[in-house]
NUKE-570631 format. One line per 3 residues: their letters; for each residue x, y, z of C-alpha. Coordinates in nm, 4 decimals. Layout:
<sites>
a = X Y Z; ... .
</sites>
This chain:
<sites>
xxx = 11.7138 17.1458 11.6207; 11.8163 17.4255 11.8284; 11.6871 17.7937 11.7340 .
xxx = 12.0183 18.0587 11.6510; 11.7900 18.3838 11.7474; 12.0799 18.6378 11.7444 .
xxx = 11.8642 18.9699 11.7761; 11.4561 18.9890 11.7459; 11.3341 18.9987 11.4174 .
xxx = 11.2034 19.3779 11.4619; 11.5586 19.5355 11.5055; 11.6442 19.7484 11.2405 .
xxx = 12.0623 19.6942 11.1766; 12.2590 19.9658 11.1224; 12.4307 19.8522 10.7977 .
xxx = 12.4327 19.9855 10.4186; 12.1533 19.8384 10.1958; 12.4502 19.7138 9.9730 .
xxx = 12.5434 19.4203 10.1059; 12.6326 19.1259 9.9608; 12.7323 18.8384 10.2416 .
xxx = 12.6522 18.4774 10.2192; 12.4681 18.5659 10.5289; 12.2564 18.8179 10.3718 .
xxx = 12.1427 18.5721 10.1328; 12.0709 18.2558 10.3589; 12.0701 18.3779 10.6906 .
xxx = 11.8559 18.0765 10.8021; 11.9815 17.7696 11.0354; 11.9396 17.5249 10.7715 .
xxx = 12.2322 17.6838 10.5867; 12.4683 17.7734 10.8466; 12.6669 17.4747 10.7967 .
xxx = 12.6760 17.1445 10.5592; 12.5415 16.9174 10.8677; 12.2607 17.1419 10.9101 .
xxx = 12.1411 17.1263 10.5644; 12.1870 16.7426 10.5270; 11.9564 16.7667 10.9098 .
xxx = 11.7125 17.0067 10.7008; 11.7181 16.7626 10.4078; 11.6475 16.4800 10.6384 .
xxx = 11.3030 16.6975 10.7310; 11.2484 16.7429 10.4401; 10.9117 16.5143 10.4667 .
xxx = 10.7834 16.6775 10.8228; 10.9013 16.9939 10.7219; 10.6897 16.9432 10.4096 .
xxx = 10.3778 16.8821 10.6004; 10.3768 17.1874 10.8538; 10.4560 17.4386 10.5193 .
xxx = 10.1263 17.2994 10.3489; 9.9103 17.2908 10.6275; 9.9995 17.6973 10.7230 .
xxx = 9.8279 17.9294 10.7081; 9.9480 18.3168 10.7713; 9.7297 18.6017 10.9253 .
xxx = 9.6748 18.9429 10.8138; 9.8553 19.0934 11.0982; 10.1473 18.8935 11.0294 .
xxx = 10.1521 18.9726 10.6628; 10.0820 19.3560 10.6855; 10.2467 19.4160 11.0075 .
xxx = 10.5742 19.1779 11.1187; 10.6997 19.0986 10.7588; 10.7357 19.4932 10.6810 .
xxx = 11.0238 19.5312 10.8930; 11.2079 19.2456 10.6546; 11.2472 19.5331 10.4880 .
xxx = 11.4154 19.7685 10.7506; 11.2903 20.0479 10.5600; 10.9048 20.1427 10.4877 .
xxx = 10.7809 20.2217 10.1225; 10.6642 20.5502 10.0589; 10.3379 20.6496 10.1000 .
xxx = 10.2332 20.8965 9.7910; 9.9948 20.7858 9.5632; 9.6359 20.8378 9.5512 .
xxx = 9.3283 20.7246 9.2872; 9.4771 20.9059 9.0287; 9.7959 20.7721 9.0105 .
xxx = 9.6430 20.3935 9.0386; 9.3794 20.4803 8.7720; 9.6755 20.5600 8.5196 .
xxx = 9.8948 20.3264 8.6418; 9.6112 20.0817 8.5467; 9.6664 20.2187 8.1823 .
xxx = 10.0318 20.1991 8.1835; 10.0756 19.8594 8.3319; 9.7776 19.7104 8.0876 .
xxx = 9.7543 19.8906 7.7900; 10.0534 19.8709 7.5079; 10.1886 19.5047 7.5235 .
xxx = 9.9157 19.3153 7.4225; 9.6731 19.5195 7.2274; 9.9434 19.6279 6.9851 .
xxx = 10.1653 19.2871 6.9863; 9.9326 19.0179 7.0132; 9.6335 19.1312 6.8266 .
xxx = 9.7928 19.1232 6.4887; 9.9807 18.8052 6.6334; 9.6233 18.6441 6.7131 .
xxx = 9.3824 18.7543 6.4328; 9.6364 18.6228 6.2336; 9.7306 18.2768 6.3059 .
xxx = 9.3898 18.1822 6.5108; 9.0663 18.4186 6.5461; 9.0440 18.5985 6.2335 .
xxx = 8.8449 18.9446 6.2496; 8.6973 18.7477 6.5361; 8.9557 18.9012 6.7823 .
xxx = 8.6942 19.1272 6.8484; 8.5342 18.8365 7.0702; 8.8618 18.7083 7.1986 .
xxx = 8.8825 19.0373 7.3931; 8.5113 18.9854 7.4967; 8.6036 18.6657 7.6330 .
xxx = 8.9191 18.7296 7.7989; 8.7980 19.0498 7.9278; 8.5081 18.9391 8.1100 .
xxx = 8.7397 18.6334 8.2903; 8.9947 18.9425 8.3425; 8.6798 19.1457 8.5164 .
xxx = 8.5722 18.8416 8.7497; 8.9561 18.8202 8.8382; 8.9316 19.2229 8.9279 .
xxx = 8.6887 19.1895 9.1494; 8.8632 18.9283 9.3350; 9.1657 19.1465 9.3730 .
xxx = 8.9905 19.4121 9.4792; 8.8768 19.2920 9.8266; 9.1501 19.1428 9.9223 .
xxx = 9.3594 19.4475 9.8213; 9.1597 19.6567 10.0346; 9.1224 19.3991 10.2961 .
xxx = 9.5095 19.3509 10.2716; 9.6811 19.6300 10.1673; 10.0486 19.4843 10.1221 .
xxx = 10.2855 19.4660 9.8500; 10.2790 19.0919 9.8081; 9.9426 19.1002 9.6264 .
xxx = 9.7962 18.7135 9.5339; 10.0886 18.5632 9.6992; 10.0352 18.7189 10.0312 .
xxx = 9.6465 18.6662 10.0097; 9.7279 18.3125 9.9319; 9.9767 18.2701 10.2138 .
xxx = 9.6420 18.3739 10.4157; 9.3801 18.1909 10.2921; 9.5198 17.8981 10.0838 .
xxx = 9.8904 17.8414 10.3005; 10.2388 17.8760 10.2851; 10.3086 17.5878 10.0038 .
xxx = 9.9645 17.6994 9.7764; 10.1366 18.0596 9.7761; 10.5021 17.9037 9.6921 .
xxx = 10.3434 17.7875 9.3687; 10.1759 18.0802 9.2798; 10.4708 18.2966 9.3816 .
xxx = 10.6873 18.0956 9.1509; 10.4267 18.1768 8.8534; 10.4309 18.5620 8.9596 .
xxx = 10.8051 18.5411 8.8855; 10.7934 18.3568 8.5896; 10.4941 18.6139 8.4212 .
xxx = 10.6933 18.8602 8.5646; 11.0356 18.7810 8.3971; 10.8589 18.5893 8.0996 .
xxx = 10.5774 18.9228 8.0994; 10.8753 19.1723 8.0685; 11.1218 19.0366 7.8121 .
xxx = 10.8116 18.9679 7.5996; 10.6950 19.3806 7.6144; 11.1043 19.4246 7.5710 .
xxx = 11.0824 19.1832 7.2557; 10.8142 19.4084 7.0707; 10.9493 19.7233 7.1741 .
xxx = 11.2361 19.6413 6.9511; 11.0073 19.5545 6.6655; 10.7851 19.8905 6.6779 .
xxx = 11.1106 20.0743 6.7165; 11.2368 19.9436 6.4417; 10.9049 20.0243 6.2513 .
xxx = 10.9650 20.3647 6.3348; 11.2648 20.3786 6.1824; 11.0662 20.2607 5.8299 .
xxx = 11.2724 19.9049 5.8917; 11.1423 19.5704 5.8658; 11.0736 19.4666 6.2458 .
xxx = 11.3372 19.2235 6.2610; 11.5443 19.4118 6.1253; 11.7188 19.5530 6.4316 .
xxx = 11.7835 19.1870 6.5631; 12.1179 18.9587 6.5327; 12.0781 18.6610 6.3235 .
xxx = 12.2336 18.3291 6.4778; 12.2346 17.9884 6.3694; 12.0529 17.8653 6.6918 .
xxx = 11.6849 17.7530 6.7094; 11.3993 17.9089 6.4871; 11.2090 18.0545 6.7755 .
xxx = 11.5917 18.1729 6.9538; 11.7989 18.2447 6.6604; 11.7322 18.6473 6.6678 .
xxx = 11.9458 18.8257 6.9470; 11.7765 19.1219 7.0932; 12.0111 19.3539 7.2400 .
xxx = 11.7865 19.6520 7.2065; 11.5636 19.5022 7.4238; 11.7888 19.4161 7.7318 .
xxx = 11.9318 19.7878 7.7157; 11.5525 19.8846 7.7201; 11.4780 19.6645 8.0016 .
xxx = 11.7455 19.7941 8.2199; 11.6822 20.1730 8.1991; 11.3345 20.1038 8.2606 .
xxx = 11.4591 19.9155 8.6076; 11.6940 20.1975 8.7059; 11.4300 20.4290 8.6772 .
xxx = 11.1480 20.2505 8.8536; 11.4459 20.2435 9.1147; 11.5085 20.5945 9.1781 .
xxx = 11.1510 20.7053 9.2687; 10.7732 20.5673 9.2589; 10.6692 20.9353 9.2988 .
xxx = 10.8902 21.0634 8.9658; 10.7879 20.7183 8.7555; 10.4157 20.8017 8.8302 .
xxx = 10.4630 21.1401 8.7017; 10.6258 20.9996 8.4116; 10.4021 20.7403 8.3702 .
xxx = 10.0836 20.9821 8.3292; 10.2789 21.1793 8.0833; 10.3293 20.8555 7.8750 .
xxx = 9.9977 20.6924 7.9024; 9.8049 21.0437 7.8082; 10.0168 21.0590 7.5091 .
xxx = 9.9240 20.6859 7.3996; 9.5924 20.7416 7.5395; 9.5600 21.0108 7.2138 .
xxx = 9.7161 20.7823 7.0245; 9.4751 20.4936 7.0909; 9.1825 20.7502 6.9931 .
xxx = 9.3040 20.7597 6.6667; 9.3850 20.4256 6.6101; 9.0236 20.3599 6.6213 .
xxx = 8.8451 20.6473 6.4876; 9.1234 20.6516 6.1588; 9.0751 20.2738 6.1503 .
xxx = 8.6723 20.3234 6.1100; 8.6913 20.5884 5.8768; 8.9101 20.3024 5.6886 .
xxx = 8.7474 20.0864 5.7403; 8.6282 19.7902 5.4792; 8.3565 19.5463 5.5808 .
xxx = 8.4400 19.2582 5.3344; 8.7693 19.2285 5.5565; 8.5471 19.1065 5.7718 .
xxx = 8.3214 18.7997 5.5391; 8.4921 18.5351 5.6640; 8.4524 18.6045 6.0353 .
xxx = 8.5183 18.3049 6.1981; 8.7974 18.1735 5.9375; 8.9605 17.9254 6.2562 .
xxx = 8.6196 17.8716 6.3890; 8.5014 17.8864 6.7420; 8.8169 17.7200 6.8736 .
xxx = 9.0490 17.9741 6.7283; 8.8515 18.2199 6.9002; 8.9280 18.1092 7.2362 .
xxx = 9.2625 18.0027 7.1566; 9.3588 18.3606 7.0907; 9.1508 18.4999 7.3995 .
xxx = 9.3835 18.2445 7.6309; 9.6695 18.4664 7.4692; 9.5653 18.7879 7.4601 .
xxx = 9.4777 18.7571 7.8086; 9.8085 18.8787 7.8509; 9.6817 19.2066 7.7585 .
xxx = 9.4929 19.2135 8.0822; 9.7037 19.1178 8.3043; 9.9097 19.3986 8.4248 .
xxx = 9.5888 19.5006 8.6552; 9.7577 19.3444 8.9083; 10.0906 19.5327 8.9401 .
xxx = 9.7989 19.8050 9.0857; 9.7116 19.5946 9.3692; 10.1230 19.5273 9.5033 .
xxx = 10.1120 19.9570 9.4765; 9.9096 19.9365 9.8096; 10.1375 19.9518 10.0585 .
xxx = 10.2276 20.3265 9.8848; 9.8727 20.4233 9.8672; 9.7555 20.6744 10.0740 .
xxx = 9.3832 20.5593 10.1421; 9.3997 20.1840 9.9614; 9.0487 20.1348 10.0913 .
xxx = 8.9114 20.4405 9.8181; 9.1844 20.4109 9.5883; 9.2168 20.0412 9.5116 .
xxx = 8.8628 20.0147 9.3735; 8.9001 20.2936 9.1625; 9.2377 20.2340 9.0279 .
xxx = 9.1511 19.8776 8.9409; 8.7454 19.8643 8.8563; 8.8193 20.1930 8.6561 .
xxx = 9.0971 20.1010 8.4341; 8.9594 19.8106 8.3674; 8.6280 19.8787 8.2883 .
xxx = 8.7480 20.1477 8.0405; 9.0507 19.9388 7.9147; 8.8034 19.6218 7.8123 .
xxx = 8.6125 19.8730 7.5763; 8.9693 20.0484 7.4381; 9.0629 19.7268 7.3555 .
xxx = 8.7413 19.5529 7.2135; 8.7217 19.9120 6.9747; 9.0890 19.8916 6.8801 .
xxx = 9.0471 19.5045 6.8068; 8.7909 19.5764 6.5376; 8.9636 19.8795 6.4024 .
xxx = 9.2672 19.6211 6.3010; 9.0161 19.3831 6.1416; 8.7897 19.6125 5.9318 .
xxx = 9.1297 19.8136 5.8303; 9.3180 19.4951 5.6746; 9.1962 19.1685 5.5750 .
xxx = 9.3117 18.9207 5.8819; 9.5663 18.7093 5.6170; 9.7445 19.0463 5.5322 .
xxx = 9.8354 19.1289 5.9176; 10.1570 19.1915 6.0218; 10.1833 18.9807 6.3575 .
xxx = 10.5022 19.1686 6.4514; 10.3551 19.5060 6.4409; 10.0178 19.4891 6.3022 .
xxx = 9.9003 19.8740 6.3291; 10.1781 19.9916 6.1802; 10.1531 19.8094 5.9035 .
xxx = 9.7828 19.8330 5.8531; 9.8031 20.2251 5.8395; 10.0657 20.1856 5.5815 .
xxx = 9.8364 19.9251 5.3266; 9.5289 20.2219 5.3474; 9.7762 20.4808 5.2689 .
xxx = 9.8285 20.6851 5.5600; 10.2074 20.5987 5.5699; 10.2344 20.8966 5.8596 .
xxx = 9.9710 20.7061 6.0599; 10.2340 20.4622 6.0789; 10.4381 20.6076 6.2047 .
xxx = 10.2329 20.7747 6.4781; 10.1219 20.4216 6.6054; 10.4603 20.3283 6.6721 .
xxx = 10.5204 20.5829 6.8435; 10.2116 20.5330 7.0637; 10.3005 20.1823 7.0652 .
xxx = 10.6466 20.2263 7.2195; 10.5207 20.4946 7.4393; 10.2427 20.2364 7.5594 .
xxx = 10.5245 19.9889 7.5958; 10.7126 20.2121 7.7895; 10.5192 20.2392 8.0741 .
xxx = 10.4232 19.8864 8.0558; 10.7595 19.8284 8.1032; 10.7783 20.1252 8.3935 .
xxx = 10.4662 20.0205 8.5446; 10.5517 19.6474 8.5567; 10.9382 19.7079 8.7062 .
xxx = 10.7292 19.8812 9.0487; 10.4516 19.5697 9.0555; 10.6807 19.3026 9.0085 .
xxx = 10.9480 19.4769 9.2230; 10.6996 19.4703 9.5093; 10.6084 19.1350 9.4584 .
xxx = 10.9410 19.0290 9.5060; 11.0017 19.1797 9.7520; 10.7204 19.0391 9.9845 .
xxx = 10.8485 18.6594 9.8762; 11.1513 18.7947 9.9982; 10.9848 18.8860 10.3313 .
xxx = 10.9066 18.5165 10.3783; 11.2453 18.4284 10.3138; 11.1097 18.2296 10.0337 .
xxx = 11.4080 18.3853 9.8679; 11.6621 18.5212 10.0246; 11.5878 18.7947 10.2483 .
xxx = 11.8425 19.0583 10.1028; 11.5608 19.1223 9.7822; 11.3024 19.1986 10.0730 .
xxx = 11.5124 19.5354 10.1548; 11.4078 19.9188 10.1049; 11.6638 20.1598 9.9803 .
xxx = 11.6178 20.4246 10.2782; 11.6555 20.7199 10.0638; 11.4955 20.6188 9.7929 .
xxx = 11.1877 20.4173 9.9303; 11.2109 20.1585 9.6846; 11.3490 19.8129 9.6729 .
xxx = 11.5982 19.8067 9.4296; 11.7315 19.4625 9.4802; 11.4047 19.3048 9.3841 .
xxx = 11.3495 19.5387 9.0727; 11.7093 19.4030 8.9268; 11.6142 19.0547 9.0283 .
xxx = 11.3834 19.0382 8.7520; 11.4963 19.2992 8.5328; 11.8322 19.0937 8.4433 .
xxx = 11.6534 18.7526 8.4196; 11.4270 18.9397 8.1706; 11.6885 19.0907 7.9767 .
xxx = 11.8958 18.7479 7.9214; 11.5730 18.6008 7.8023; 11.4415 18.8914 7.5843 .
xxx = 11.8181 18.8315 7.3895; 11.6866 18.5013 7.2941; 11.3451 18.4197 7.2701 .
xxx = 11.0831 18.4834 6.9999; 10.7860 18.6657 7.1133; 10.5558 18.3180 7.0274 .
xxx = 10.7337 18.1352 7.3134; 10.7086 18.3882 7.5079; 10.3212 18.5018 7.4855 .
xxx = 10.1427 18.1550 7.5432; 10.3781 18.0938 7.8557; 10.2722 18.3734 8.0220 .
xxx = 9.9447 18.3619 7.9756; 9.9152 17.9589 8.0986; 10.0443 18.1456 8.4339 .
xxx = 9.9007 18.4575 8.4435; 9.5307 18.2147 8.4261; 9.6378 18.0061 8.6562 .
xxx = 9.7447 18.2922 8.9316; 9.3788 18.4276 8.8775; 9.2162 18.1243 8.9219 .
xxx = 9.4103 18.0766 9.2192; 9.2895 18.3898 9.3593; 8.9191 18.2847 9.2825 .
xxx = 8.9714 17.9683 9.4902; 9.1064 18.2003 9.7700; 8.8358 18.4388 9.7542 .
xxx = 8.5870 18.1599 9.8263; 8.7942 17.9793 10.0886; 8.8105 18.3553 10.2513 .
xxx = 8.4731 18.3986 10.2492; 8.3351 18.0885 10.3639; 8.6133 17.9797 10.6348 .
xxx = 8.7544 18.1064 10.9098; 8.9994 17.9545 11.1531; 8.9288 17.8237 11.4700 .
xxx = 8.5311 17.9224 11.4029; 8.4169 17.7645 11.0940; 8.2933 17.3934 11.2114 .
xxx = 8.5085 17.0861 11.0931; 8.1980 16.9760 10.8889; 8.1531 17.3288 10.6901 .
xxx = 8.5092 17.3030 10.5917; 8.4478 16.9435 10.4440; 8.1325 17.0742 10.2331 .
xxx = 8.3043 17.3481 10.1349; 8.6163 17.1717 10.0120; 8.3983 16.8810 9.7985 .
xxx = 8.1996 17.1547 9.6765; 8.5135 17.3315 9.5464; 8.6589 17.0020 9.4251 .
xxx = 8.3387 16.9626 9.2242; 8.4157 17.3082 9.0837; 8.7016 17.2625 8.9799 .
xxx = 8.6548 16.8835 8.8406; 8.3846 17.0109 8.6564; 8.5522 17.3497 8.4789 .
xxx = 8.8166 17.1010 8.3757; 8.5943 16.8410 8.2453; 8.4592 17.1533 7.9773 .
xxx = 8.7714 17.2981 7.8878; 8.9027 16.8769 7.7987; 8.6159 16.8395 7.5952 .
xxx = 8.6460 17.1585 7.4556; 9.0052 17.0367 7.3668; 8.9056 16.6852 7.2644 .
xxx = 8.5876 16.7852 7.0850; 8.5053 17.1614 7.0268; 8.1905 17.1075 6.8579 .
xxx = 8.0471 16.8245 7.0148; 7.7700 16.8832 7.3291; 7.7354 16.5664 7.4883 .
xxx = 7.9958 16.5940 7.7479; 7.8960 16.9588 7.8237; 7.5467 16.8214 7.9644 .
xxx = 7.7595 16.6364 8.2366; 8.0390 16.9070 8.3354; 7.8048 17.2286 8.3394 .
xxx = 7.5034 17.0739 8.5472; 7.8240 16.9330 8.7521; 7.9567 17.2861 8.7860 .
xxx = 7.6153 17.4568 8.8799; 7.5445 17.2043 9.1223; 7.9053 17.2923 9.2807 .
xxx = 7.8288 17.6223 9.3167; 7.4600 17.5690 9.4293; 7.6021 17.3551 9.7290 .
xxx = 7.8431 17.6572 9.8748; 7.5289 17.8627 9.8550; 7.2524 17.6183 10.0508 .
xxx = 7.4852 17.4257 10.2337; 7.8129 17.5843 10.3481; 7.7055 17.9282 10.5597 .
xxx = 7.9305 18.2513 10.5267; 8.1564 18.3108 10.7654; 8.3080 18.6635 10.6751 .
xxx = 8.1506 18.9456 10.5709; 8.3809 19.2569 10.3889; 8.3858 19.5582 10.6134 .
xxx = 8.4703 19.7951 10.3141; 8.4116 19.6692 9.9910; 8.3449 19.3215 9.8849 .
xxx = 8.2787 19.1066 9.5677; 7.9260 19.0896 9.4380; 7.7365 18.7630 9.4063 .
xxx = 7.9368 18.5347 9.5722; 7.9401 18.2420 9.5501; 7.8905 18.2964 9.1575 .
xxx = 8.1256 18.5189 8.9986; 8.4320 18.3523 9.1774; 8.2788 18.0026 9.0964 .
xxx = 8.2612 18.1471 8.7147; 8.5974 18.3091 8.7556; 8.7147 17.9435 8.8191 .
xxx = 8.5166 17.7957 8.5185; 8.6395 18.0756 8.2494; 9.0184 18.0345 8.3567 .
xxx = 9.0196 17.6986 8.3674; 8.8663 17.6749 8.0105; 9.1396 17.9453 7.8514 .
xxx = 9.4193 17.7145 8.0042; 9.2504 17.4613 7.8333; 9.2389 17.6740 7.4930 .
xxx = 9.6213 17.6899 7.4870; 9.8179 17.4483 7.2950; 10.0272 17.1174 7.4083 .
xxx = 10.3253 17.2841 7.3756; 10.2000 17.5719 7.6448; 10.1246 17.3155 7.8903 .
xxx = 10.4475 17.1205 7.8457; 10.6804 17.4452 7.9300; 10.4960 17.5522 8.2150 .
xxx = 10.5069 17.1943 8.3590; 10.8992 17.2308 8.3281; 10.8794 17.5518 8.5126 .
xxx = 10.6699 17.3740 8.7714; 10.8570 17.1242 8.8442; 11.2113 17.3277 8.8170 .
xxx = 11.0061 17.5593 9.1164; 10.9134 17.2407 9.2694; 11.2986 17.1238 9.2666 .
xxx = 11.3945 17.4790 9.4074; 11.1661 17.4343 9.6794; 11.2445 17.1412 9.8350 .
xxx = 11.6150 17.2062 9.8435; 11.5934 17.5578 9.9764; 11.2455 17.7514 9.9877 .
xxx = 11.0900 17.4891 10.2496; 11.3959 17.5013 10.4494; 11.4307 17.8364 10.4629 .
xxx = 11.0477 17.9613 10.5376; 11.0363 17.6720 10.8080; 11.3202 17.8245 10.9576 .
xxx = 11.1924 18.1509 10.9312; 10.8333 18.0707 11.0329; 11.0170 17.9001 11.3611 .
xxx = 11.2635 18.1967 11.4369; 11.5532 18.0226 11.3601; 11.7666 18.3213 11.2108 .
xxx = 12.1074 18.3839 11.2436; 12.2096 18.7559 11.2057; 12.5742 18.7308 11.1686 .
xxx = 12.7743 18.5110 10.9641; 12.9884 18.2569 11.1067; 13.3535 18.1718 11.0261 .
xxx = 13.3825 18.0577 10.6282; 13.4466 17.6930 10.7713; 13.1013 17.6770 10.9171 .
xx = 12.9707 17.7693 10.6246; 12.7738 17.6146 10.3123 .
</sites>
């Protein structure tokens, strides 16, 4: 097939960002015409083949795709703005929705340990992010270290599970800030909600949220600069908010709420960490900021190890506040804190932590419009998806195409789905992103193209295999039988003697120049292990949606992403479109 190269991929054109052509949108050579997409189709298998086998570089991600864009993000944050940006992205959605939510239905007062849990699996994923963020300071976050380390078909997956926590993510924050508004108003939280005769868990219409959703977009739009002011205005106000959820809840506080501590037992505990997890997973949205910090190499590890480390105590603190406050059968799941302030009497406490709550919320929503924007709009870059969402508004500095590309996906869901649906989705692919990025972090460390030996690269890969075999095998029998032992003494000796292998057998190949993960090959390896066994924590019904948004990525993929980064791995761009006959 011959390449259409009309002008080098570096020119910047001299046209308005709003543009709308079919040639904007697939401007590859697999699309120009219906015989070259039934040839593309035909290559489909070859095609295939060269996508999983490779592998980007770090010039090419931080370097060549950035003029995709035609217009260069703004460089104007520093430590700071990460550090609170950490708290607005994180804090809000799931300490104050899913912690009456989970120490209701599954953990009891034990929520307190479902944080513990998650939070130390969200901690090992930190560090992880961390080096590569520094290493690679780009927009794309995971899916551009991916591309690198893992290849171009590893990171299609992954990308495809960044969109769907970050459309699934967003009209689930959108879905509570309804309910806390409404709460606020001294209404019942459904109150505000249309009933319809559809489905149980999509028979309330939301249209509170979607109006929500979209100011939220047009305001992460106009400025990064102006929503980082905004957002430290927010979080500081929530911040004082959070202080006196949990020193009113103590001073409240009644220990026989918490007798029966594990009332769901040691499986309920880690069912509910697998969902709160959610709660922790906005950290990310700090490392796609990079590309607008102005020294990522200091600010990254601050924004991110700071939050974090405070954030896991916050919510740990604010987790046991709930449970000694109100006996766990009494919680509200749609907005616990609320209601707990109201059943000890301190009916204007209420209505403080709703307001704190939709604050929090707020820049949760804020926060995760600029991540998720900049995500996008790296895929974009690839030509993953099409090209026109990889574009930077030249006045403004920000891509707005990508924020509205999952803003209005968001809002259309947030109309109709239940926050239940909504919550254990996300978190199945928020886990398996991070464990992802584990893998990568390993495969980074210990591999190098065109210098680590043929026979290094084998060890390491049957040593990761056995990692990963192994973290499985404990999370099924923690499914099949959570209080038997007898498989355990076969899957952790398994997994230790994984791990033990990369650290005798398979030498080091890179070493980070600025900041690097401690203990390797260990806390990835255990990064691995404690994802793999939430996934396994969720229920059936988790694992059944997520493999019908696998496989509807996997469908998208082979008609158009594979065709489409093939062609623009191989130059074969067209920059003008032809006549409408020639085209699809």
């Amino acid at each position: 097939m011959a390449s259409v190269v009309a002008e080098p991929q570096n020119a910047v054109q001299d046209t308005s960002y709003w543009r709308w052509s079919k040639n904007d949108f697939l401007p590859e050579e697999s699309f120009q015409s219906w015989s070259h997409y039934t040839t593309a189709l035909s290559q489909t298998c070859l095609r295939l083949k060269n996508r999983a086998t490779s592998r980007s570089d770090e010039a090419h991600e931080r370097v060549e795709l950035k003029k995709q864009s035609e217009n260069d993000m703004k460089r104007c944050l520093t430590w700071w703005d990460l550090l609170w940006f950490g708290f607005g992205s994180i804090v809000g959605a799931g300490i104050f929705v899913l912690t009456g939510q989970e120490a209701h239905n599954h953990a009891g007062p034990a929520i307190v340990l479902s944080y513990v849990a998650s939070g130390i699996s969200a901690m090992l994923s930190v560090f992880c992010y961390t080096e590569f963020a520094v290493e690679i300071p780009v927009a794309g976050g995971s899916f551009a270290y991916l591309r690198i380390e893992l290849g171009d078909f590893a990171a299609f997956i992954t990308a495809g599970n960044i969109l769907l926590e970050s459309i699934v993510g967003t009209a689930a924050v959108a879905r509570a800030w309804t309910s806390y508004f409404a709460t606020l108003l001294n209404r019942q939280p459904d109150s505000l909600r249309i009933k319809t005769r559809f489905a149980r868990e999509f028979n309330l219409l939301d249209p509170i949220a979607v109006v929500v959703l979209l100011v939220s977009a047009t305001i992460a739009s106009i400025s990064t600069r102006k929503t980082s002011y905004l957002n430290w205005i927010a979080s500081a106000i929530n911040t004082l908010v959070i202080f006196f959820v949990i020193i009113a809840g103590f001073l409240h506080a009644d220990s026989s709420n918490l007798t029966h501590f594990f009332p769901y037992g040691p499986e309920g505990v880690f069912r509910a960490a697998a969902v709160v997890y959610f709660a922790y997973g906005g950290f990310d949205n700090i490392a796609t900021m990079a590309e607008e910090t102005k020294n990522p190499s200091r600010d990254i590890p601050l924004g991110l190890l700071g939050s974090m480390s405070i954030i896991t105590v916050i919510y740990c603190l604010m987790a046991l506040s709930l449970s000694t406050m109100q006996k766990y059968t009494e919680i509200d799941p749609n907005a616990a804190y609320s209601v707990a302030f109201q059943s000890v009497g301190m009916k204007w406490g209420k209505y403080l932590v709703a307001l704190g709550a939709l604050k929090g919320m707020t820049t949760v929503l804020l926060v995760g419009a600029l991540g998720q924007a900049r995500y996008v709009t790296h895929i974009a870059r690839t030509h993953m998806i099409p090209p026109v969402f990889a574009l930077v508004h030249p006045k403004t500095g920000t891509p707005i195409n990508a924020t509205f590309l999952v803003a209005i996906p968001s809002a259309l869901i947030a109309l109709f789905s239940g926050l239940d649906v909504l919550a254990s989705l996300l978190s199945i692919s928020t886990l398996f992103i991070f464990t992802m990025m584990a893998i990568a972090l390993l495969v980074r460390r210990y591999y190098v193209k065109q210098v680590t030996p043929s026979s290094n690269l084998l060890k390491l890969t049957i040593f990761l295999l056995i990692i990963i075999a192994s973290s499985m095998g404990t999370s099924a029998f923690w499914g099949i039988n959570p209080n038997g032992w007898i498989g355990y003494t076969i899957t952790v000796p398994l997994w230790f003697l994984g791990t033990m292998g990369i650290v005798f057998f398979v030498p080091q190949q890179r070493k980070p120049e600025i900041w690097g993960v401690p203990l390797v090959p260990w806390l990835p390896s255990l990064s691995i292990a404690t994802n793999v066994f939430l996934m396994g924590s969720l229920g059936a019904r988790a694992f059944a949606r997520f493999g019908i948004c696998t496989l509807a990525m996997l469908v998208y993929y082979l008609l158009f992403g594979l065709h489409a980064t093939f062609d623009m791995a191989h130059q074969k761009i067209v920059s003008m479109p032809k006549s409408q006959n020639d085209l699809i």
